[in-house]
C-alpha positions in Angstrom: 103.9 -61.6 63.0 105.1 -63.4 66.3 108.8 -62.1 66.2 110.3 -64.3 68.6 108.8 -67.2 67.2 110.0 -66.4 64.2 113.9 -66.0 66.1 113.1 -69.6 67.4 112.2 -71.4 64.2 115.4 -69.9 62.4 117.4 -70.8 65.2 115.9 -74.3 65.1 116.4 -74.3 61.4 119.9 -73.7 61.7 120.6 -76.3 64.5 122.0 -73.7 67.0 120.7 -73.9 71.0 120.0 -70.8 72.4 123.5 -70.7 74.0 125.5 -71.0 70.8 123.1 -68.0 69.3 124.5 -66.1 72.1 127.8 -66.8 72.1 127.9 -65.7 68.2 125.9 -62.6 69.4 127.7 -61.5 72.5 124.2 -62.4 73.9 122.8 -64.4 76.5 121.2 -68.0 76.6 118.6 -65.7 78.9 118.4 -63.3 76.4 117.6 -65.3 73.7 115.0 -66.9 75.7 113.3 -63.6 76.6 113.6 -62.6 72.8 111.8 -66.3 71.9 109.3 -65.7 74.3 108.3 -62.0 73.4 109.4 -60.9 76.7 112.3 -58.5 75.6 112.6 -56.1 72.0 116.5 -56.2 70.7 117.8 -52.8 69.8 118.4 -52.8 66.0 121.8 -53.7 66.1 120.8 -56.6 68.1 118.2 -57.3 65.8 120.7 -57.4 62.8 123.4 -59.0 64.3 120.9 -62.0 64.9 119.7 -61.8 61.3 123.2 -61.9 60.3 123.9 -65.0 62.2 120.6 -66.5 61.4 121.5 -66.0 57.6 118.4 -63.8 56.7 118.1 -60.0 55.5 115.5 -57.9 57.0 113.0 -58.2 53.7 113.6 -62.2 54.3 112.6 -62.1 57.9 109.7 -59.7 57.3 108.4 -61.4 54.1 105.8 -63.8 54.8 105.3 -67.0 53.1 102.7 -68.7 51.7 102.6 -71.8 52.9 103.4 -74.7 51.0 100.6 -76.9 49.7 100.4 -79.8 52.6 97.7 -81.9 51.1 97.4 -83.1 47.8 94.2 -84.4 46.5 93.5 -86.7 43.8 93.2 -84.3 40.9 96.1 -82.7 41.6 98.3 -85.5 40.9 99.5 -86.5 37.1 99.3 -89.6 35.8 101.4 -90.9 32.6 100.2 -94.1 30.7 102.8 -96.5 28.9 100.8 -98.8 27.1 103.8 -100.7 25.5 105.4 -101.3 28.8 102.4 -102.1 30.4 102.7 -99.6 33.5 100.7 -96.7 34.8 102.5 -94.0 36.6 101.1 -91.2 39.2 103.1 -88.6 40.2 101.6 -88.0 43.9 102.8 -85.1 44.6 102.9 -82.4 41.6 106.5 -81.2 41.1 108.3 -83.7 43.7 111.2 -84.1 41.5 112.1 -80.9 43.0 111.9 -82.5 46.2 114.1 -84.8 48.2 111.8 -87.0 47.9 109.8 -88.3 44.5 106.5 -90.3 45.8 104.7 -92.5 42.9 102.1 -95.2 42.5 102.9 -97.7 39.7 100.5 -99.9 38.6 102.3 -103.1 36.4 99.6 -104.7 34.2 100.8 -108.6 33.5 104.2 -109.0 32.2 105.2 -104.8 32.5 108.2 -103.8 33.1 109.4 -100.3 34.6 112.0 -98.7 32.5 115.5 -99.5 33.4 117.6 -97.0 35.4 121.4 -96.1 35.3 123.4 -96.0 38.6 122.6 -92.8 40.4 123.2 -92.0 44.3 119.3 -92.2 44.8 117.8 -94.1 47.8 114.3 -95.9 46.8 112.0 -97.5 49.4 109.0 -99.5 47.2 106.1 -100.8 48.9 104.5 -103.7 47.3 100.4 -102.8 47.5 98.9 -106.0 45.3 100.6 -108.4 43.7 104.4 -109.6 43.4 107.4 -107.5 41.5 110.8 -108.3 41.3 113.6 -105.5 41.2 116.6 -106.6 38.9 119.3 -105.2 40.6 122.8 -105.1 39.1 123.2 -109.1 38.0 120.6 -110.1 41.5 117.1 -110.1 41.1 114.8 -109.4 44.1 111.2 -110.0 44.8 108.9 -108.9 46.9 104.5 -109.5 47.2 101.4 -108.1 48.9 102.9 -106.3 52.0 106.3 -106.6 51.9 109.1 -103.6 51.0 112.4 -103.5 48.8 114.7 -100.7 49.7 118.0 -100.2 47.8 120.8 -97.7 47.0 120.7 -97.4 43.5 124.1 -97.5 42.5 123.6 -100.4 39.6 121.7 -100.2 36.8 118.1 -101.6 38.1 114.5 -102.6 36.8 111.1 -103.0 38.0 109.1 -106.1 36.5 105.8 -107.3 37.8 106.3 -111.1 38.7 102.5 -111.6 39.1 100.0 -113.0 37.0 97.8 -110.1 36.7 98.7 -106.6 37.5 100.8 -105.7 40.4 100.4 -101.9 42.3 103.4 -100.2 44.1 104.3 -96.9 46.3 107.7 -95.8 45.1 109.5 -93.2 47.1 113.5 -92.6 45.6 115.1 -89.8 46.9 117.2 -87.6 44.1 115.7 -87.4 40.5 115.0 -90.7 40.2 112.3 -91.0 37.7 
Protein backbone atom coordinates (compact mmCIF):
# COMPACT_ATOMS: atom_id res chain seq x y z
CA UNK A 1 0.00 0.00 0.00
CA UNK A 2 1.56 3.44 -1.15
CA UNK A 3 0.74 5.48 2.10
CA UNK A 4 1.22 8.83 0.86
CA UNK A 5 -0.67 8.25 -2.09
CA UNK A 6 -3.24 7.13 -0.20
CA UNK A 7 -2.85 10.81 2.12
CA UNK A 8 -3.06 12.45 -1.39
CA UNK A 9 -6.24 10.89 -2.78
CA UNK A 10 -8.14 11.58 0.52
CA UNK A 11 -6.96 14.92 0.65
CA UNK A 12 -7.99 15.30 -3.00
CA UNK A 13 -11.31 13.66 -2.08
CA UNK A 14 -11.96 16.13 0.45
CA UNK A 15 -11.04 19.28 -1.65
CA UNK A 16 -8.37 20.48 0.79
CA UNK A 17 -4.66 21.75 -0.77
CA UNK A 18 -1.95 20.69 0.99
CA UNK A 19 -1.74 24.03 2.95
CA UNK A 20 -5.21 23.86 4.39
CA UNK A 21 -4.27 20.01 5.57
CA UNK A 22 -1.63 21.69 7.44
CA UNK A 23 -3.11 24.40 8.86
CA UNK A 24 -5.91 21.81 10.39
CA UNK A 25 -2.77 19.66 11.46
CA UNK A 26 -0.36 22.14 12.88
CA UNK A 27 1.61 20.74 9.85
CA UNK A 28 3.33 22.07 7.04
CA UNK A 29 2.39 22.58 3.26
CA UNK A 30 6.21 20.97 3.07
CA UNK A 31 5.31 18.35 5.23
CA UNK A 32 2.46 17.26 3.65
CA UNK A 33 4.31 17.13 0.45
CA UNK A 34 7.05 14.92 1.86
CA UNK A 35 4.24 12.68 3.46
CA UNK A 36 2.57 12.53 -0.31
CA UNK A 37 5.71 11.77 -1.74
CA UNK A 38 6.83 8.95 0.66
CA UNK A 39 9.74 11.00 1.67
CA UNK A 40 8.94 11.41 5.45
CA UNK A 41 6.85 8.71 8.07
CA UNK A 42 4.32 10.82 10.59
CA UNK A 43 4.64 9.80 14.18
CA UNK A 44 1.34 8.11 15.13
CA UNK A 45 -0.19 11.06 16.48
CA UNK A 46 0.50 12.70 13.29
CA UNK A 47 -0.78 9.89 11.61
CA UNK A 48 -4.18 10.06 13.46
CA UNK A 49 -4.53 13.60 13.59
CA UNK A 50 -4.50 13.42 9.69
CA UNK A 51 -7.01 10.53 9.72
CA UNK A 52 -9.02 12.53 11.90
CA UNK A 53 -9.08 15.46 9.62
CA UNK A 54 -9.29 13.24 6.52
CA UNK A 55 -12.52 11.65 8.04
CA UNK A 56 -11.22 7.96 8.14
CA UNK A 57 -10.39 5.43 11.11
CA UNK A 58 -7.35 3.44 10.90
CA UNK A 59 -9.30 0.01 9.74
CA UNK A 60 -10.84 2.47 6.89
CA UNK A 61 -7.43 3.67 5.73
CA UNK A 62 -5.89 0.22 5.94
CA UNK A 63 -8.83 -1.64 4.39
CA UNK A 64 -8.45 -2.09 0.84
CA UNK A 65 -11.10 -1.93 -1.71
CA UNK A 66 -12.05 -3.83 -4.37
CA UNK A 67 -12.39 -1.90 -7.10
CA UNK A 68 -15.49 -1.06 -8.55
CA UNK A 69 -16.65 -2.76 -11.71
CA UNK A 70 -15.45 -0.11 -14.52
CA UNK A 71 -16.66 -1.96 -17.57
CA UNK A 72 -19.85 -3.42 -18.20
CA UNK A 73 -20.32 -5.81 -20.89
CA UNK A 74 -23.33 -6.80 -22.69
CA UNK A 75 -24.55 -9.59 -20.54
CA UNK A 76 -24.26 -7.84 -17.57
CA UNK A 77 -26.88 -5.37 -18.33
CA UNK A 78 -30.85 -6.12 -17.73
CA UNK A 79 -33.30 -5.65 -20.06
CA UNK A 80 -37.20 -5.27 -19.38
CA UNK A 81 -39.79 -5.69 -22.27
CA UNK A 82 -43.26 -3.79 -22.20
CA UNK A 83 -45.03 -5.13 -24.95
CA UNK A 84 -48.31 -3.04 -24.39
CA UNK A 85 -46.35 0.19 -24.45
CA UNK A 86 -44.35 -0.79 -27.12
CA UNK A 87 -40.80 0.00 -25.51
CA UNK A 88 -37.72 -2.03 -24.64
CA UNK A 89 -35.62 -0.99 -21.74
CA UNK A 90 -31.81 -1.78 -20.83
CA UNK A 91 -30.51 -1.00 -17.72
CA UNK A 92 -26.63 -0.33 -18.78
CA UNK A 93 -25.22 -0.35 -15.90
CA UNK A 94 -26.57 -3.08 -13.31
CA UNK A 95 -27.68 -1.31 -10.05
CA UNK A 96 -27.29 2.47 -11.43
CA UNK A 97 -30.23 3.52 -9.59
CA UNK A 98 -27.94 3.62 -6.78
CA UNK A 99 -25.96 5.88 -8.71
CA UNK A 100 -26.00 9.60 -9.44
CA UNK A 101 -26.47 8.73 -12.60
CA UNK A 102 -29.14 6.03 -14.27
CA UNK A 103 -27.82 5.23 -18.03
CA UNK A 104 -30.55 3.30 -20.27
CA UNK A 105 -31.15 2.48 -23.91
CA UNK A 106 -34.84 2.63 -24.87
CA UNK A 107 -35.95 1.25 -27.86
CA UNK A 108 -39.77 2.75 -28.92
CA UNK A 109 -41.38 0.30 -31.45
CA UNK A 110 -44.10 2.55 -33.66
CA UNK A 111 -46.59 4.51 -31.74
CA UNK A 112 -44.78 3.51 -27.92
CA UNK A 113 -44.85 5.58 -25.37
CA UNK A 114 -42.53 5.65 -22.24
CA UNK A 115 -44.39 5.75 -19.00
CA UNK A 116 -45.26 9.13 -17.70
CA UNK A 117 -43.26 10.55 -14.79
CA UNK A 118 -44.19 12.82 -11.82
CA UNK A 119 -42.20 15.97 -11.09
CA UNK A 120 -38.96 14.98 -9.32
CA UNK A 121 -35.57 17.18 -8.98
CA UNK A 122 -33.97 14.76 -11.57
CA UNK A 123 -31.82 16.09 -14.42
CA UNK A 124 -32.21 13.83 -17.84
CA UNK A 125 -29.98 14.26 -20.94
CA UNK A 126 -31.62 11.83 -23.88
CA UNK A 127 -29.73 11.26 -26.97
CA UNK A 128 -31.82 10.55 -29.90
CA UNK A 129 -29.81 7.23 -31.71
CA UNK A 130 -32.57 6.38 -34.77
CA UNK A 131 -35.52 7.84 -35.32
CA UNK A 132 -37.65 10.90 -33.92
CA UNK A 133 -39.28 11.07 -30.15
CA UNK A 134 -41.02 13.81 -28.76
CA UNK A 135 -40.78 14.56 -24.85
CA UNK A 136 -44.27 15.95 -23.43
CA UNK A 137 -43.14 18.22 -21.02
CA UNK A 138 -45.61 19.86 -18.56
CA UNK A 139 -48.35 21.30 -21.35
CA UNK A 140 -45.05 21.80 -24.21
CA UNK A 141 -44.13 19.03 -26.30
CA UNK A 142 -40.57 18.71 -27.63
CA UNK A 143 -39.04 16.73 -30.36
CA UNK A 144 -35.94 15.76 -31.23
CA UNK A 145 -34.43 12.97 -34.43
CA UNK A 146 -31.36 11.09 -35.50
CA UNK A 147 -28.54 13.01 -33.69
CA UNK A 148 -29.97 15.55 -31.83
CA UNK A 149 -30.32 15.73 -27.69
CA UNK A 150 -33.20 16.91 -25.25
CA UNK A 151 -32.02 17.80 -21.86
CA UNK A 152 -34.54 18.86 -19.12
CA UNK A 153 -35.06 19.39 -15.40
CA UNK A 154 -37.84 17.32 -14.57
CA UNK A 155 -39.83 19.27 -12.52
CA UNK A 156 -43.40 18.62 -14.49
CA UNK A 157 -44.88 15.67 -15.12
CA UNK A 158 -43.21 14.39 -18.55
CA UNK A 159 -43.49 11.56 -21.27
CA UNK A 160 -41.50 9.93 -23.89
CA UNK A 161 -43.42 9.02 -27.20
CA UNK A 162 -41.70 7.89 -30.36
CA UNK A 163 -42.79 10.47 -33.18
CA UNK A 164 -41.38 8.08 -35.90
CA UNK A 165 -42.89 5.82 -38.22
CA UNK A 166 -41.06 2.80 -37.22
CA UNK A 167 -39.21 2.33 -34.03
CA UNK A 168 -37.10 5.03 -32.50
CA UNK A 169 -33.69 4.10 -30.19
CA UNK A 170 -32.50 6.46 -27.29
CA UNK A 171 -29.59 6.78 -24.59
CA UNK A 172 -31.28 8.13 -21.45
CA UNK A 173 -29.11 9.36 -18.66
CA UNK A 174 -31.44 11.20 -15.55
CA UNK A 175 -29.73 11.77 -12.59
CA UNK A 176 -31.75 10.83 -9.10
CA UNK A 177 -34.08 7.68 -9.29
CA UNK A 178 -35.62 8.48 -12.29
CA UNK A 179 -36.84 5.40 -13.68
Amino acid sequence: MDIGQKIKDLRIQKNLTQEELGERTDLTKGYISQLEHNQSSPSMETFFDLLNVLGQTPAQFFTTETPAQIVYKKEDQVEYLDAERGFNLRWLVPESNENEMEPVRITLAEGGTFKTFEPSPAETFIYVVSGRVTLLLGDSKHTAKRGETIYFHATQQHRIINAAKGKSEILLVATASYL
